[in-house]
FILONU-684579 format. One line per 5 residues: for each residue y, x, z of C-alpha. Coordinates in Angstrom, 1 decimal, padded with zeros to 4 digits. Each point is the difference from the previous one (the first is absolute). Layout:
BEGIN
Y:X:Z | ...
//
This chain:
BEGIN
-012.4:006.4:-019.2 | 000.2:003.3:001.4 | -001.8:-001.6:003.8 | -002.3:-001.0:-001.8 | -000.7:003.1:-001.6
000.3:001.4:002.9 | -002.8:-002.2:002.0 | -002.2:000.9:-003.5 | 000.1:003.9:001.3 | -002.4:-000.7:002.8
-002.6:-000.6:-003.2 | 000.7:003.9:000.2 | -000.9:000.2:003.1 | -003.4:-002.5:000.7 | -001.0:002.9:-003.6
000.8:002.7:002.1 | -001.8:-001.2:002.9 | -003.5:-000.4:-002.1 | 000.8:003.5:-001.0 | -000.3:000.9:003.3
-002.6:-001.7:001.0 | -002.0:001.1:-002.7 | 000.5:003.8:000.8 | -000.9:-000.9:003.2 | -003.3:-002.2:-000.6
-000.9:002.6:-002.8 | 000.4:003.1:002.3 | -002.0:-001.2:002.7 | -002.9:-001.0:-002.2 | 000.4:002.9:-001.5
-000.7:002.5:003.1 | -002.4:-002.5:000.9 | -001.9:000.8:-003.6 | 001.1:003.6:000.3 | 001.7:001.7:002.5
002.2:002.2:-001.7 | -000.2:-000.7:-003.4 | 002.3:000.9:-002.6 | 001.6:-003.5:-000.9 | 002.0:-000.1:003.4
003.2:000.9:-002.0 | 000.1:-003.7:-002.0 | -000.3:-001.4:003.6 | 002.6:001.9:001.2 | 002.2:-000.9:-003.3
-000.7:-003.7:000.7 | 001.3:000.4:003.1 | 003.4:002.1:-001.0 | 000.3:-003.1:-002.7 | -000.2:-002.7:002.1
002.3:001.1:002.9 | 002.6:001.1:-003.1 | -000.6:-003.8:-001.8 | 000.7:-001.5:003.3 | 003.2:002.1:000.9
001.8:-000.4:-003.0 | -000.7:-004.2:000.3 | 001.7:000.4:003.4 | 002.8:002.0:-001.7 | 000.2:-002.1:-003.4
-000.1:-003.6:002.6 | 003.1:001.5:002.1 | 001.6:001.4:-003.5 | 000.1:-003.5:-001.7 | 000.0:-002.5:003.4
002.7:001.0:001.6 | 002.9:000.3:-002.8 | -001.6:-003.6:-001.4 | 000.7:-001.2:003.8 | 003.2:001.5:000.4
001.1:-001.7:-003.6 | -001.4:-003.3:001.6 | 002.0:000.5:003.6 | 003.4:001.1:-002.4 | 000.0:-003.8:-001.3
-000.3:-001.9:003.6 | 002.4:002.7:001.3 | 002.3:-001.0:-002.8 | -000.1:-003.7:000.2 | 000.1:000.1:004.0
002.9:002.2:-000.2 | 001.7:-002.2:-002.3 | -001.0:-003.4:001.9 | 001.1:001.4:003.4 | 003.4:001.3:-001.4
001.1:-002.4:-002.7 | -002.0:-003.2:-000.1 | -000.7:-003.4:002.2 | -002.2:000.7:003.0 | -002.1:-002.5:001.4
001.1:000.3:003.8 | 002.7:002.8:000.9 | -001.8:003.1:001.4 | 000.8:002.5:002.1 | 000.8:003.3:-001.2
-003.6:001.5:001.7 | -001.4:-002.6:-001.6 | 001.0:000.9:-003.4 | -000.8:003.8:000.7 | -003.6:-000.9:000.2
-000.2:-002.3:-002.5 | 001.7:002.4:-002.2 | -001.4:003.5:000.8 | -003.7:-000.9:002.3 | -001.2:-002.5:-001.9
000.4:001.1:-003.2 | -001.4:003.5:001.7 | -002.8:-001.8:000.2 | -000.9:-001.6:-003.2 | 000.6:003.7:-001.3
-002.8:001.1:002.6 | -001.9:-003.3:-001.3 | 000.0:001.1:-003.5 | -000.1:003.8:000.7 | -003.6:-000.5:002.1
-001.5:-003.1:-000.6 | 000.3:-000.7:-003.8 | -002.1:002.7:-001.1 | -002.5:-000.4:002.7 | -000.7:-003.5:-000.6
-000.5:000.5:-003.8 | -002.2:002.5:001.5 | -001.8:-002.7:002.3 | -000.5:-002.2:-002.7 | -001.7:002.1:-002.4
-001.2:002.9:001.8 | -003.0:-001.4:002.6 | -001.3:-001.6:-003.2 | 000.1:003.5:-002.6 | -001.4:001.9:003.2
-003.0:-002.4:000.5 | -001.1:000.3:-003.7 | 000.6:003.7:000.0 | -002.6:-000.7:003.1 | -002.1:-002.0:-002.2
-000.6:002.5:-002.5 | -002.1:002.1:002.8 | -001.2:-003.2:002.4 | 001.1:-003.3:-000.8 | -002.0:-001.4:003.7
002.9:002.3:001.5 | 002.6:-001.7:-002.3 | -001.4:-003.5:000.7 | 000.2:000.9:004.3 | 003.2:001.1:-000.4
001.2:-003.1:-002.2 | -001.7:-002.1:002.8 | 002.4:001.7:002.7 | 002.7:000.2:-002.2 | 000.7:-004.3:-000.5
000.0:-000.7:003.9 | 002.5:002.9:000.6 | 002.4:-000.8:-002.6 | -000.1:-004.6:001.5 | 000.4:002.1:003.2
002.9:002.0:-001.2 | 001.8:-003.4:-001.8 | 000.2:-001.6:003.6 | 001.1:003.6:002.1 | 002.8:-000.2:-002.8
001.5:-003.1:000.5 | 000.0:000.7:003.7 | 001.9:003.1:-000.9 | 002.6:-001.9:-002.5 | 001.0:-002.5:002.7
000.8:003.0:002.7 | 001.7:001.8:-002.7 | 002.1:-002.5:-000.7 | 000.9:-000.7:003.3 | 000.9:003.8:000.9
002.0:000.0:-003.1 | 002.5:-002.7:001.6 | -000.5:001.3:003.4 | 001.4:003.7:-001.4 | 002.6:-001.5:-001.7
001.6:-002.2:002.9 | -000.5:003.0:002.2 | 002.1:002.0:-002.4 | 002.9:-002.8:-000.5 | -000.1:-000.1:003.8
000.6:003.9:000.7 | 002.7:000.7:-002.7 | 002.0:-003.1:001.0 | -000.5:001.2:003.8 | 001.0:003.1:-000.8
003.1:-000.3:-001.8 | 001.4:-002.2:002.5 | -001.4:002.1:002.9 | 004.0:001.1:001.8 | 000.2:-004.1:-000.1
-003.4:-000.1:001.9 | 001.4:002.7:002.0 | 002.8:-001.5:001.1 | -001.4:-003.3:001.0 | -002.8:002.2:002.3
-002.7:-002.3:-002.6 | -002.0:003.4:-000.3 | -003.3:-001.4:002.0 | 000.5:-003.3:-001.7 | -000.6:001.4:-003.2
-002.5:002.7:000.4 | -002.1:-003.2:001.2 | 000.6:-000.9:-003.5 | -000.7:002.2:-001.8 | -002.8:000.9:002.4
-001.7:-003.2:-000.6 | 000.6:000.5:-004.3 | -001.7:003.3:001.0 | -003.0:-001.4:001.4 | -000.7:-002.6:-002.6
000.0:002.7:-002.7 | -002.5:002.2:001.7 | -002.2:-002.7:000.8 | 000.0:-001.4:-003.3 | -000.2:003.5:-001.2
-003.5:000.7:002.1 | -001.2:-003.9:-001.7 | 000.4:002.4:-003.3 | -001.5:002.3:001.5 | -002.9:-001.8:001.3
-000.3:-001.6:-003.3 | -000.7:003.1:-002.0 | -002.4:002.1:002.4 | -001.7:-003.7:000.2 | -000.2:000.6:-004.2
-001.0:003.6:000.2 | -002.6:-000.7:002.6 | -001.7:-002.8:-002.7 | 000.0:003.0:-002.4 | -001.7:002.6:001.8
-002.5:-002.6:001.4 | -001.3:-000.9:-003.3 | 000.8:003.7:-001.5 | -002.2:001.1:002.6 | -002.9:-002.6:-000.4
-000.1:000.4:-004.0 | -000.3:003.9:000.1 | -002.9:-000.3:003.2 | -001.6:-002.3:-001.9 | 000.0:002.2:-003.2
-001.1:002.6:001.8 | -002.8:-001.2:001.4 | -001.2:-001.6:-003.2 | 000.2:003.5:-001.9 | -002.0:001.8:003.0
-002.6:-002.8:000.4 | -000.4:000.0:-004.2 | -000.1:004.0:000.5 | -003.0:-000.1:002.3 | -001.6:-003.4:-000.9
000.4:-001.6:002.5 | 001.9:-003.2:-001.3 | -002.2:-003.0:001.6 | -000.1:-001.1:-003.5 | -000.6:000.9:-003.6
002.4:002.4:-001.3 | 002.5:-001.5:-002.3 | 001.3:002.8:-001.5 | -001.3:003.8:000.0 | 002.8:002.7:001.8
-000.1:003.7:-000.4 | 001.7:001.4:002.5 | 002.9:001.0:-002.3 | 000.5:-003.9:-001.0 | -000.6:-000.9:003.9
002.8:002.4:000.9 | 002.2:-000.5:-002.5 | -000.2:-003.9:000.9 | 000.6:001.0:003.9 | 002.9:002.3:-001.3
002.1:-002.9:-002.0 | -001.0:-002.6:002.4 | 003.4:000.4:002.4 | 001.8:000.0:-003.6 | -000.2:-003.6:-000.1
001.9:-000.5:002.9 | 002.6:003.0:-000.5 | 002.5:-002.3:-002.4 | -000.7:-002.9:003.1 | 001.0:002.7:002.6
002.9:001.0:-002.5 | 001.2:-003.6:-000.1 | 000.1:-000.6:003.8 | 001.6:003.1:001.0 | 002.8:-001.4:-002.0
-000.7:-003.7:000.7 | 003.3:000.8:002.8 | 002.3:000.7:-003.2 | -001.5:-003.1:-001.8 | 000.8:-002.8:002.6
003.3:002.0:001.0 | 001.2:000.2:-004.1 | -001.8:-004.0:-000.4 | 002.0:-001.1:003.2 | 003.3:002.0:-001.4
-000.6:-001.7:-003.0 | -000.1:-003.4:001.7 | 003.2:000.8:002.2 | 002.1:001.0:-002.9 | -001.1:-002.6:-002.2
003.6:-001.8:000.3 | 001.5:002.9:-000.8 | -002.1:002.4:-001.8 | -000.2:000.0:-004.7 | -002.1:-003.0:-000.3
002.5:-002.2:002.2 | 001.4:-003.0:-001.6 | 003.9:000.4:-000.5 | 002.2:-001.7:002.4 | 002.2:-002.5:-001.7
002.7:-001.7:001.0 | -000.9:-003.0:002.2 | -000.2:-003.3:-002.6 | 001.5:-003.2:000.4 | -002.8:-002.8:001.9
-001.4:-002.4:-002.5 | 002.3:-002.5:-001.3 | 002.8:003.0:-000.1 | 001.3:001.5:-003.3 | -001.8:003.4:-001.3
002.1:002.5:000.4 | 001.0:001.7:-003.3 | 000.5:004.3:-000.6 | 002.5:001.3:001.6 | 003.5:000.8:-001.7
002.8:002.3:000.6 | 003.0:-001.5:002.5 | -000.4:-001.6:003.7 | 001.2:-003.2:000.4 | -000.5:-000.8:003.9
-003.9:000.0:001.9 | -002.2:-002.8:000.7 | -002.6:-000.3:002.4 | -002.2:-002.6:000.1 | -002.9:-000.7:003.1
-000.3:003.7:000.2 | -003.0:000.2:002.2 | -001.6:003.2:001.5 | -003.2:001.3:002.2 | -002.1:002.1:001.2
-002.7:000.7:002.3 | 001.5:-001.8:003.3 | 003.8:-000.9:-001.5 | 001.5:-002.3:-002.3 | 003.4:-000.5:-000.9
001.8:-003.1:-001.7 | 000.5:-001.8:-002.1 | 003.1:001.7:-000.6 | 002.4:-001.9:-002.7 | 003.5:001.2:-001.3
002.6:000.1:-003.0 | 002.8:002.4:-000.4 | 002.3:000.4:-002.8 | 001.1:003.4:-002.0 | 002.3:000.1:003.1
-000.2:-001.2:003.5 | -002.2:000.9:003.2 | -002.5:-001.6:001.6 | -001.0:001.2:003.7 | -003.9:-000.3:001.4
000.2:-000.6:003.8 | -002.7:000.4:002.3 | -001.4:001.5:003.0 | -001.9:003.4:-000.3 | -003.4:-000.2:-001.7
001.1:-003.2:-001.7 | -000.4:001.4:-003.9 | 003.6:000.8:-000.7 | -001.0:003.9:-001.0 | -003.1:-001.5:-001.7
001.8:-003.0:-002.0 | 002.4:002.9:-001.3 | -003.1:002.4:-001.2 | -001.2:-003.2:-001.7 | 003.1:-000.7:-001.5
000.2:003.8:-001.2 | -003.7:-000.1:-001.1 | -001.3:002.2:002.1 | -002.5:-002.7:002.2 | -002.3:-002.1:-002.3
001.1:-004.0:001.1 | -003.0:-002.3:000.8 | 002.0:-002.5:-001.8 | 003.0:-001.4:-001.2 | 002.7:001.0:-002.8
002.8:003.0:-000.2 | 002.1:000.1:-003.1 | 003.3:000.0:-001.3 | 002.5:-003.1:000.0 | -001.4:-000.7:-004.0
-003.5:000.4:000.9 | -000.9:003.1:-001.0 | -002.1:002.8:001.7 | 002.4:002.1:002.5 | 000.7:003.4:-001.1
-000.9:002.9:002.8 | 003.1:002.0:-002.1 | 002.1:-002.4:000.7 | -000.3:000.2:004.4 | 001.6:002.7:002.2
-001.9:000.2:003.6 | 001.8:000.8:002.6 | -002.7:000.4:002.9 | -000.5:000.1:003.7 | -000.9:003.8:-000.2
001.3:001.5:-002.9 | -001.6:002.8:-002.4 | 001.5:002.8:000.8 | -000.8:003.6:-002.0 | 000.4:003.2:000.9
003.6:001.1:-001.5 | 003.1:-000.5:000.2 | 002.4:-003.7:000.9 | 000.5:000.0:-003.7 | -003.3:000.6:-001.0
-001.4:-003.1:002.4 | 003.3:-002.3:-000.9 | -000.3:000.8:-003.9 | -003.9:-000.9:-000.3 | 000.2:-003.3:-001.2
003.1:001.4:-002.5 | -000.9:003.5:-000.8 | 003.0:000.2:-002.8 | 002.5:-001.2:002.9 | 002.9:002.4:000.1
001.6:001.3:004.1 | 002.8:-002.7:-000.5 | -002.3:-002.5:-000.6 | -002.2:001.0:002.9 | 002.8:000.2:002.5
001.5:-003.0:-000.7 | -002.9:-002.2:000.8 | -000.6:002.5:003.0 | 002.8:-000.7:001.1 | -000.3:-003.9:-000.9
-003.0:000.3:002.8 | 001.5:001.4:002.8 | -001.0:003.6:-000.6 | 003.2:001.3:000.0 | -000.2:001.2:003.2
-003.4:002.2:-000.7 | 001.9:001.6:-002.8 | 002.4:000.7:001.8 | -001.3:002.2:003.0 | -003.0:001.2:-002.1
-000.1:002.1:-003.2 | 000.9:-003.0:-002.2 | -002.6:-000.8:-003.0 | -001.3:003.0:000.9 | -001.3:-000.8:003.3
-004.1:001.1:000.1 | -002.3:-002.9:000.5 | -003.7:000.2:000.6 | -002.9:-002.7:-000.4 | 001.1:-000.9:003.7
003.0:-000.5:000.1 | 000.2:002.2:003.0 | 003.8:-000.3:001.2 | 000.7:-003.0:-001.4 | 000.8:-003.2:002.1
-002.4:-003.2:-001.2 | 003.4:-001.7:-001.0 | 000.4:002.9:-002.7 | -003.5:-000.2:-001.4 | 000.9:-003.8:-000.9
003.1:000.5:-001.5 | -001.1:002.8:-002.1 | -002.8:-002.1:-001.2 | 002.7:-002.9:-000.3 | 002.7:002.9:-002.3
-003.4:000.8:-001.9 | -000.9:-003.8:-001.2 | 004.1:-000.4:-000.8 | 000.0:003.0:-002.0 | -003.1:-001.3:-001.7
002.5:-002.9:-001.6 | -003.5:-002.4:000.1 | 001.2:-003.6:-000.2 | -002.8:-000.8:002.4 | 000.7:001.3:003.7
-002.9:-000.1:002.6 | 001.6:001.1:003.6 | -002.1:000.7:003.3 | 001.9:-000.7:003.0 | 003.0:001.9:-001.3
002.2:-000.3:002.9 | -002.8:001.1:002.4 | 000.6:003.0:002.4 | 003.4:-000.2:-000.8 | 003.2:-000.5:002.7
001.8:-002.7:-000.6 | 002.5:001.4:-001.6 | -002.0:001.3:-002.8 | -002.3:-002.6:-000.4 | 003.5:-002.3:-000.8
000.4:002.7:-002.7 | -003.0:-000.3:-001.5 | 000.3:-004.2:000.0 | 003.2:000.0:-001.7 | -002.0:002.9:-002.7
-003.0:-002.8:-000.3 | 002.8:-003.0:-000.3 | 001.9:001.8:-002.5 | -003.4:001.0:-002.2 | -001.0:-003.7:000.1
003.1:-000.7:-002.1 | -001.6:001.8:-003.2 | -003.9:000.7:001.5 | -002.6:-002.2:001.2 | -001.1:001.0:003.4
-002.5:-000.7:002.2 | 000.0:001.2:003.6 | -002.5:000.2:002.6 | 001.6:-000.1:003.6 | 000.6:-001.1:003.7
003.4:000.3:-000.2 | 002.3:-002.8:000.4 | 003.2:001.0:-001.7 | -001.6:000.9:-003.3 | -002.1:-003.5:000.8
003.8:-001.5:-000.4 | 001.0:001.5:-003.1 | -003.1:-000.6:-001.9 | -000.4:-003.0:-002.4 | -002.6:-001.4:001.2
-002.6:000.8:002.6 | -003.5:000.1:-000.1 | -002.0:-000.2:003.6 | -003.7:001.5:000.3
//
């Protein structure tokens, strides 16, 4: 409601515009008539009207547009943020990936509704009010600048989907560039160390390159738009022009359709670039239309109007599944299948009681991390079935993740090891620390109170994991999802941490990603990708 009251404004505006042109048409005929006569002051007020009319439309559009677009960006930032955090994704992204998605594009359906709302309620109705207010004074002007007006706006329709396709693609192009530069540079002491410096400034080189070239097909697309504009801008006003002067002097090559005074004449001449004004309005934020539309497009998976993600349902033939209730009684997957663009993993099949542990083998890049998220519902499965042992939907409160590279806040040990129990008293917190094998940290650092930050910086890779693996414990979640837990560890450790996953099994269902063979052994059964 308030956009559209906001595109009405420029009514304000075309009214303000005939005020000025009327001063202006009135005071010339008027010095012609009479040099110097003593109505030059309602001229002048015309004019003073008409440039005050037209400010305050700018001020009154800007006033109303941009809260009513900020409103409308506040909903797709919500339902993003909430998608990307908490909900099924339909492929895994990477974390520069989800900053664009999350903060650029919705920047830009902001910008889209901020600019280009009001000025194409403007477009729509304003060339059409300005040529009667034309009328009124010479409707042959009107007519000439109708006749430019049609071709212009087919020319427009096909110079805008030219634009919408190169929007679309610089869109993606932007977004893959920005997954590829965070990712590079937060492992950039690994690229370091492996002297893969040239290696990857070729990368991200090349990402570079496509998005400026697809960038200057924008580009190219818009001055291509404006350049239709001021072609047939610049036609309709010659060819008003030299209608008024010829009527003026008589020297049309035809009978006189109408009869011009020179105030009528100028005043025509005078609104005649008004027509095109909304038009020139529209295109100088036709950028922030196919940007916002191709935002739009993007985020569609993600964004208010997406269609919730449910849990993946049984093939036909299979029993519905029913609402969930309270309890776990073991997990069941069934022909879990995933994909995206250039992968696909499975089908992936697998029962587990209320206790036990199931291992997924596999060589890297085999969808062991992937099967997990799906199992967690964080990845959106192309197909197949997850649910508990009874058939019910799986319940996200009842897994404990115990990742690759844990979340780690800026805090203290107790802080990161509680987060998953926040009412978990020191005892508590030490005993499973210790259950790990962090005794040793605690031991030569400051305890519980050792300071952690978002890095991790002075902790071994080993640690990271087995604080994520004390955080899932403390969680008490029946349902245990484990990342290569013994990973980075020595061997004496990672025999720890085997005996800590054999001994949940006996009262937890587990399921753990890895390469390694010993916890391979202990597992009860073993699933290969």
């Amino acid at each position: 409601m308030k956009m559209k009251r906001a595109g009405h404004f420029w009514a304000l505006d075309l009214a303000g515009a005939a005020l000025f042109c009327i001063g202006i048409s009135g005071g010339v005929s008027a010095l012609v008539a009479s040099p110097g006569g003593s109505r030059t002051w309602l001229w002048i007020a015309c004019l003073a009207a008409g440039g005050a009319c037209r400010a305050g439309a700018i001020w009154l559009v800007n006033r109303f547009a941009m809260p009513a677009a900020q409103d409308h960006a506040n909903l797709w930032r919500s339902a993003v943020m909430r998608r990307l955090l908490g909900a099924r994704l339909p492929a895994p992204l990477t974390a520069g990936a989800s900053a664009a998605l999350a903060i650029d594009h919705v920047q830009a359906i902001e910008e889209h509704g901020a600019r280009f709302q009001p000025a194409r309620i403007s477009a729509t109705f304003g060339p059409l009010i300005a040529l009667g207010i034309i009328a009124l004074a010479s409707w042959v002007s009107a007519l000439i600048l109708l006749a430019t007006l049609l071709p212009f706006v087919v020319g427009m329709i096909f110079a805008g989907t030219s634009a919408r396709r190169a929007s679309e693609r610089q869109l993606e192009a932007l977004a893959a560039l920005s997954g590829l530069f965070v990712d590079r540079v937060r492992h950039l002491p690994l690229i370091r160390h492996f002297g893969a410096e040239r290696r990857i400034a070729q990368q991200v080189e090349t990402a570079t390159r496509d998005v400026a070239e697809r960038t200057v097909a924008v580009l190219r697309a818009a001055f291509l738009s404006s350049a239709v504009l001021e072609f047939f801008s610049a036609i309709a006003v010659a060819l008003v022009a030299i209608y008024c002067g010829f009527s003026l002097l008589k020297l049309l090559p035809f009978r006189a359709p109408e009869s011009l005074t020179l105030a009528r004449a100028f005043f025509a001449l005078a609104m005649a670039p008004e027509v095109y004004l909304p038009m020139r309005r529209l295109a100088a934020a036709y950028h922030e239309k196919q940007m916002g539309e191709a935002a739009e497009t993007a985020l569609a998976a993600y964004g208010p109007g997406a269609a919730p993600l449910a849990v993946p349902q049984p093939k036909s033939g299979a029993a519905p599944q029913q609402a969930p209730r309270a309890g776990f009684d073991g997990l069941v997957v069934e022909t879990l299948a995933l994909a995206w663009p250039g992968r696909a993993i499975g089908p992936v099949s697998l029962r587990l009681g209320a206790a036990g542990m199931v291992a997924l083998s596999g060589p890297t890049g085999s969808g062991k991390t992937s099967t997990l998220a799906a199992i967690a519902g964080q990845i959106e499965a192309l197909d197949g079935r997850i649910a508990t042992a009874s058939g019910h939907p799986l319940d996200p409160a009842a897994i404990a993740w115990a990742a690759q590279r844990p979340l780690l806040l800026p805090g203290t040990l107790r802080r990161n090891l509680a987060l998953a129990a926040p009412d978990a008293d020191d005892a508590a917190i030490l005993a499973v620390a210790e259950r790990v094998g962090l005794g040793p940290l605690l031991a030569r650092r400051r305890g519980l109170d050792l300071a952690i930050d978002h890095r991790g910086s002075g902790l071994s890779g080993g640690e990271r994991r087995r604080i994520g693996l004390a955080r899932a414990i403390l969680s008490a979640r029946p349902l245990l999802l484990c990342d290569e837990p013994t990973a980075d560890l020595d061997a004496q450790s990672a025999r720890q941490v085997t005996q800590v996953l054999r001994d949940l099994a006996r009262d937890h269902a587990l399921v753990v990603a890895t390469h390694d063979a010993a916890v391979i052994a202990v597992a009860d059964a073993e699933i290969a990708l």
